[in-house]
C-alpha positions in Angstrom: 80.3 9.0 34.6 77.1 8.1 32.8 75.7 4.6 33.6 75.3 4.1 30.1 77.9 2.3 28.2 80.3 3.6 25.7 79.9 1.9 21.7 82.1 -0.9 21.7 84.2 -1.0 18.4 83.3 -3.1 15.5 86.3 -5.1 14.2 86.7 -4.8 10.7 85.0 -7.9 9.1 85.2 -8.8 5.6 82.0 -7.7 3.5 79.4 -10.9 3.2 78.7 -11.1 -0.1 75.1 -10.2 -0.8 72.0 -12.8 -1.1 70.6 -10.8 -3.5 70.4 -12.3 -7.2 71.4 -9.8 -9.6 68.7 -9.7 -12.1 68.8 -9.5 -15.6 66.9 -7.9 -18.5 65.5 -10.2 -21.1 66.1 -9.9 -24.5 63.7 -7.3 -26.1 62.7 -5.6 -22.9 63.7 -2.3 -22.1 67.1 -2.0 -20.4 66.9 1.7 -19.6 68.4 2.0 -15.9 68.5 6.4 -16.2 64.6 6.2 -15.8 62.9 3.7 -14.2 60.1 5.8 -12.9 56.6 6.6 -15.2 54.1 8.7 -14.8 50.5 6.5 -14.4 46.8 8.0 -14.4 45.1 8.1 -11.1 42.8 5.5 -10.0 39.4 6.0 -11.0 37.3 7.3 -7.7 34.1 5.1 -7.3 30.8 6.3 -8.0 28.8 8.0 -5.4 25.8 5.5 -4.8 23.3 8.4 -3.9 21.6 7.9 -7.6 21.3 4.4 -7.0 19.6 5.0 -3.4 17.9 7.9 -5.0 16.1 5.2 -7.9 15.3 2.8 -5.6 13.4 5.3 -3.3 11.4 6.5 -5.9 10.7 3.0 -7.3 9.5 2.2 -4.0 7.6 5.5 -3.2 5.9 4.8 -7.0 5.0 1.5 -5.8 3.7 2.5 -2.3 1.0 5.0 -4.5 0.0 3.0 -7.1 -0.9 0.3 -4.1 -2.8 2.9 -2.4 -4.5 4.6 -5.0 -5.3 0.4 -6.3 -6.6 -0.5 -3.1 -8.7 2.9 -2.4 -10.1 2.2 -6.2 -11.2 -1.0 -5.3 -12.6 -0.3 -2.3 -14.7 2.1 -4.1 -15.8 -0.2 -6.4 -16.7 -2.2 -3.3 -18.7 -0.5 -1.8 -20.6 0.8 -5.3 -21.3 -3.0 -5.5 -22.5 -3.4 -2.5 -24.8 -0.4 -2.9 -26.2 -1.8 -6.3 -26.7 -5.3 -4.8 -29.1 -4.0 -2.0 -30.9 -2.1 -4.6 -31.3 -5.1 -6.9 -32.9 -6.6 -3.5 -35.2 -3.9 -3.5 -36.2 -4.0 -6.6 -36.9 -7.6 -7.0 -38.2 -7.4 -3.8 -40.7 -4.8 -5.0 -41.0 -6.9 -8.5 -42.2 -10.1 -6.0 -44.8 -8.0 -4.1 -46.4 -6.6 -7.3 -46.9 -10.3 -9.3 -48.4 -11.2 -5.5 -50.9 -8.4 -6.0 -51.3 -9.5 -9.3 -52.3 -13.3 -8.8 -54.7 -12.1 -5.7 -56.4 -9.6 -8.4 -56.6 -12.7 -11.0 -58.0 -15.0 -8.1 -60.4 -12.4 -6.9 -61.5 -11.3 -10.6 -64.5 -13.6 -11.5 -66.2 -13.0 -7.8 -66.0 -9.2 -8.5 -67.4 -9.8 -12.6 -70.3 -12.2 -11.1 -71.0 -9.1 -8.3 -71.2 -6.8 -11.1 -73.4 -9.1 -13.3 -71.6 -10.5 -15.7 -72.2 -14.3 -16.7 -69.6 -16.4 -18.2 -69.3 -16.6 -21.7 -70.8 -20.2 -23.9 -68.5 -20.4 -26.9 -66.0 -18.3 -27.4 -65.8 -16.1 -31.0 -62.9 -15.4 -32.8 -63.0 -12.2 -34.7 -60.4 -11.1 -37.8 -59.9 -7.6 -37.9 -58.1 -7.3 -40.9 -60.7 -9.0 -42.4 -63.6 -6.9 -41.5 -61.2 -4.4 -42.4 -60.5 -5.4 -46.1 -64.4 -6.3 -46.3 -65.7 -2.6 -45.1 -62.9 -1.1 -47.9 -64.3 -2.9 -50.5 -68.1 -2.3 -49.5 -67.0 1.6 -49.2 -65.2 2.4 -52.3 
């Protein structure tokens, strides 16, 4: 003998009746019990997302360039500037020197006229050249 135990009988017990409402068809609905199963579409499948990632990497590799090739412009431009401001430097420096030259020439020009001979002027005469030219026309016909 087995030490597991034989099914014990059942007695016959009266059937409970069931919890379960019976339901009902409404008026107007469809009360067709032969078929109660349809045919439905699939559910749609999402979207991949690799186009989305795919926009946003270029968006952001656009960007990344157009930073690059902004700041490596304006460097450029930078260092163009700073080149033309040093030559401006030069130039007036150069411009500075020459009027210095100048006003030492002016200072030292009567000492230089008086060592060649000249004498300074009395009064001062004021000649019209378009008159002496209209004057010789007429004496010249």
């Amino acid at each position: 003998m087995s030490a597991l135990r034989a099914p014990a009988a059942v007695p016959n017990r009266p059937a409970a009746p069931s919890r379960r409402t019976r339901l009902t068809a409404l008026p107007g609905g469809r009360h067709d019990d032969a078929r109660r199963l349809s045919a439905v579409r699939a559910p749609l499948h999402a979207r991949s997302g690799v186009p989305f990632l795919a926009l946003c990497a270029f968006v952001l590799a656009s960007a990344l360039i157009g930073v690059l090739v902004l700041n490596t412009t304006m460097a450029s431009g930078a260092f163009e500037m700073t080149r033309l401001q040093n030559q401006a430097g030069r130039v007036a420096q150069d411009v500075q020197t020459k009027q210095a030259g100048l006003r030492a020439a002016e200072a030292g020009l009567a000492g230089r006229a008086t060592a060649l001979g000249m004498v300074p002027s009395q009064g001062a005469t004021l000649l019209d050249v378009s008159a002496a030219v209209a004057a010789a026309s007429k004496a010249h016909p």
